[in-house]
C-alpha positions as CSV (number, residue, x, y, z in Angstrom):
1,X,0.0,0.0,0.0
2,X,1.3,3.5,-0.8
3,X,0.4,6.8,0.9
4,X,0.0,9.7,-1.7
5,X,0.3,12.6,0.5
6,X,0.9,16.3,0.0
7,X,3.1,19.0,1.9
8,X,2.4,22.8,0.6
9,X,4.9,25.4,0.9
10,X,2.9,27.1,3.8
11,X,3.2,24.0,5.8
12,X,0.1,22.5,6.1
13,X,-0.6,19.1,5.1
14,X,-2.6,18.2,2.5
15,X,-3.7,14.0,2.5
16,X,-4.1,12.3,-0.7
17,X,-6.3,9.2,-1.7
18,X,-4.1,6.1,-0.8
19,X,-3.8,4.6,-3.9
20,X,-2.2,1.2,-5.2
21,X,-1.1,1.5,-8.6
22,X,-1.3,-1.9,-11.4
23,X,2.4,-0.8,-12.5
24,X,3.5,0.0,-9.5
25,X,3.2,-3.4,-8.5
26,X,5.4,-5.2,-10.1
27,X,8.4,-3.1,-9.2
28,X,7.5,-3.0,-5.5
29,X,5.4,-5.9,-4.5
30,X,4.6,-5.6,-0.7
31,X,6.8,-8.0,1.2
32,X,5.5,-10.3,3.9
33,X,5.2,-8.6,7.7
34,X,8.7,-10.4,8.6
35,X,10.7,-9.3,5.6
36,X,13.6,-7.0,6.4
37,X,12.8,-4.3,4.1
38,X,9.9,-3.0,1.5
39,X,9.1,-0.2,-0.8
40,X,6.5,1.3,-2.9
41,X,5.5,3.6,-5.6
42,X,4.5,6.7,-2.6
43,X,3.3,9.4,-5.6
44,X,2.9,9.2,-9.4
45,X,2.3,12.4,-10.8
46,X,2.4,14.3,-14.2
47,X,6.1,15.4,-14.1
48,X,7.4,13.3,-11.0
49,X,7.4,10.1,-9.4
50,X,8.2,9.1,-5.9
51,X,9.7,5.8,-4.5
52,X,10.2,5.1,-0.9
53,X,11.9,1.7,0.5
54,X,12.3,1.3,3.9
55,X,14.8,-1.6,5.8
56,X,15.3,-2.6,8.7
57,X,18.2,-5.1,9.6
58,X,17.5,-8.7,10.3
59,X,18.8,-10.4,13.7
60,X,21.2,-12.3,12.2
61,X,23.2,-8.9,10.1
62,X,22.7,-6.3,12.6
63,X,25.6,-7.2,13.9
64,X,27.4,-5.6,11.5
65,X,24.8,-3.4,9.9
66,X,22.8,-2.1,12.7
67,X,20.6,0.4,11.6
68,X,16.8,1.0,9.9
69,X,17.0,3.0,7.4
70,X,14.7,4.8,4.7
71,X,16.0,6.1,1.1
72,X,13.6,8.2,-1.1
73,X,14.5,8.4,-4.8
74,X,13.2,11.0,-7.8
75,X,12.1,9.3,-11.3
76,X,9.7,10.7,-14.1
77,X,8.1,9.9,-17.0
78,X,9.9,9.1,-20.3
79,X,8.7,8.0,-23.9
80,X,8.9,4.5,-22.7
81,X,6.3,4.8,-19.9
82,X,5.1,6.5,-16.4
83,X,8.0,6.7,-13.7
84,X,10.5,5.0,-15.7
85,X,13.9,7.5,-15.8
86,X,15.6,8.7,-13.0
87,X,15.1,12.5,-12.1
88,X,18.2,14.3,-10.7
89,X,16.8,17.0,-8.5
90,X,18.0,20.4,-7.3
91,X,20.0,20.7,-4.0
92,X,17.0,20.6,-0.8
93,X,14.7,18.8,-3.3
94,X,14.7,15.3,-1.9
95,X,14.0,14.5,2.0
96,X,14.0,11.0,3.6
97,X,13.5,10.1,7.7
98,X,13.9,6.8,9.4
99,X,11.4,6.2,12.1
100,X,12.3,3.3,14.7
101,X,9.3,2.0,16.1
102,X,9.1,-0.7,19.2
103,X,6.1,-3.0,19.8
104,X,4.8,-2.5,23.2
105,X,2.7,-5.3,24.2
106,X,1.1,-3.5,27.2
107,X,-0.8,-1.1,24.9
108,X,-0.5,-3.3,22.0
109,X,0.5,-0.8,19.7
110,X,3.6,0.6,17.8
111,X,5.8,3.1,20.0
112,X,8.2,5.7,18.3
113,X,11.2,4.8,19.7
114,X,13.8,7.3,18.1
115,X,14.7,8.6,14.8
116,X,17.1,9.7,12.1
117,X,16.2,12.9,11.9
118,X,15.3,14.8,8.4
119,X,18.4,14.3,5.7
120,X,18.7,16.3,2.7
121,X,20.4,16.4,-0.6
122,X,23.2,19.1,-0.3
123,X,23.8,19.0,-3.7
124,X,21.6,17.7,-6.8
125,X,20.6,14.0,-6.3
126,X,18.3,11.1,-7.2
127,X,18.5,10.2,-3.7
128,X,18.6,10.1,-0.3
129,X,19.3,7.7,2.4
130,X,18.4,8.4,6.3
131,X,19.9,6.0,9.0
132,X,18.8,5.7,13.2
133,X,21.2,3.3,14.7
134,X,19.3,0.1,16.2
135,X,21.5,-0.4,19.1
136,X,22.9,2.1,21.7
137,X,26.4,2.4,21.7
138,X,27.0,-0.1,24.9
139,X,25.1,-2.8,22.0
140,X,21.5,-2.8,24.3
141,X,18.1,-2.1,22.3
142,X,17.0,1.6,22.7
143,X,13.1,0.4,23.7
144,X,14.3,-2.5,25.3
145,X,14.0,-6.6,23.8
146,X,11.1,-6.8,21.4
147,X,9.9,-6.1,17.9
148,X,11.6,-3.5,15.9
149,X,10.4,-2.0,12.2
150,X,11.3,1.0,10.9
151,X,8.7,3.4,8.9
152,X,10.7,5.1,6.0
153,X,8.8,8.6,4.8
154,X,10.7,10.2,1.8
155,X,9.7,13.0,0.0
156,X,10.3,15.0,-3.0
157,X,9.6,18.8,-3.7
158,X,7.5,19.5,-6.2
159,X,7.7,23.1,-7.6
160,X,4.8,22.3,-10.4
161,X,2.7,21.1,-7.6
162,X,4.0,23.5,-4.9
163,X,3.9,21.0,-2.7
164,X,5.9,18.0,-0.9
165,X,4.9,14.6,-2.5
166,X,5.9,11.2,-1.3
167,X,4.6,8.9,1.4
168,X,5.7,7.0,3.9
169,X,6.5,2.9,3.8
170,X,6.9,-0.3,6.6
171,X,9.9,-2.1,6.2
172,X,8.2,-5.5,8.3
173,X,9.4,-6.2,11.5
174,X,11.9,-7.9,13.6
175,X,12.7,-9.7,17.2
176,X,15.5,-8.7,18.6
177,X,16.4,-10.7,21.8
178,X,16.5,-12.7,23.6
179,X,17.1,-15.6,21.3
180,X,14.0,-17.3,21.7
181,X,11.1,-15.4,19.0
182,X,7.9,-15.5,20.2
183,X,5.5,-17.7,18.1
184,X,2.6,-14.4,17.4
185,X,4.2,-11.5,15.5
186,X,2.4,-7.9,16.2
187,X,0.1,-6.6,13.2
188,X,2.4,-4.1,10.4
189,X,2.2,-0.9,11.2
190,X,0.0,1.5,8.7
191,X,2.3,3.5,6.3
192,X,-1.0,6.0,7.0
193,X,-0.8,5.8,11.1
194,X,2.5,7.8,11.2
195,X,2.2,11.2,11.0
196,X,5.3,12.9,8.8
197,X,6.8,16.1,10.5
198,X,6.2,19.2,8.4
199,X,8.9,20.4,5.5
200,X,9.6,23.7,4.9
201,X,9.5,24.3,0.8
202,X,13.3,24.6,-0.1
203,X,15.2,27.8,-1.4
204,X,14.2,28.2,-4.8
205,X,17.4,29.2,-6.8
């Protein structure tokens, strides 16, 4: 599922009609609730197309990779079809945050447990990745034992639109310790439950 979603220039948000597109997908099918990462088409437009993935790393890498992460990339349309080139955009243009959620069983809901913080091309890009660490730096879970997803909201500015466009997308979900997993997984989390922070428009040159 893919959020279609709007940020104007004046900071107010503007929500779209979630929308799953037939093209969309066969370039990004939704992955089960225990797959490591995901992504989806998160706004087609006339001029530009945003795709969102989101990851989170499995048990048995984070080790070595220990981080959720969420990249946001620019395409647009060519002769050959919808969303099919990639689109190099200005510096400021593209926007990506990494959201580390916990599962808290009490409540039985998703908790934000920390975040990336907004990243931002510097210079003209296709993309952008955004990282929050999964482990402290002592090697414990921030939240605590438990499941662990991260929900990956990328955005692209849109200066025939006026407006942010992009979405945000749930990389599935993970147990990390103790060794034993317990035999019910938690439900996804709804790319549509997580409210974005607001962008400001970027400098126009």
């Amino acid at each position: 599922m893919s959020v279609r979603a709007r940020f104007s220039s004046a900071l107010s948000l503007r929500a779209a009609t979630v929308t799953t597109a037939a093209c969309a997908v066969a370039m990004a099918t939704a992955l089960p609730a225990s797959a490591a990462d995901a992504g989806a088409w998160t706004y087609r437009g006339p001029q530009e197309c945003t795709y969102s993935k989101a990851a989170i790393a499995t048990p048995a890498t984070e080790r070595t990779a220990a981080f959720g992460s969420s990249t946001v990339e620019s395409w647009k349309n060519s002769p050959i079809g919808s969303c099919r080139q990639p689109d190099q955009r200005p510096a400021g243009y593209l926007t990506a945050t990494a959201y580390l959620y916990k599962w808290d069983d009490l409540t039985r809901t998703w908790q934000l447990c920390r975040t990336s913080g907004r990243m931002t091309n510097s210079a003209p890009a296709r993309q952008v990745e955004a990282m929050v660490p999964i482990r402290t730096a002592s090697g414990a879970m921030p939240c605590g034992n438990g499941w662990y997803g991260t929900m990956a909201g990328g955005w692209q500015y849109s200066p025939s639109q006026h407006a942010w466009v992009g979405g945000n997308v749930w990389s599935g979900h993970h147990y990390y310790a103790p060794a034993t997993t317990p035999d019910t997984p938690p439900p996804a989390l709804r790319a549509d439950s997580a409210a974005p922070e607001l962008i400001p428009a970027p400098a126009q040159g």
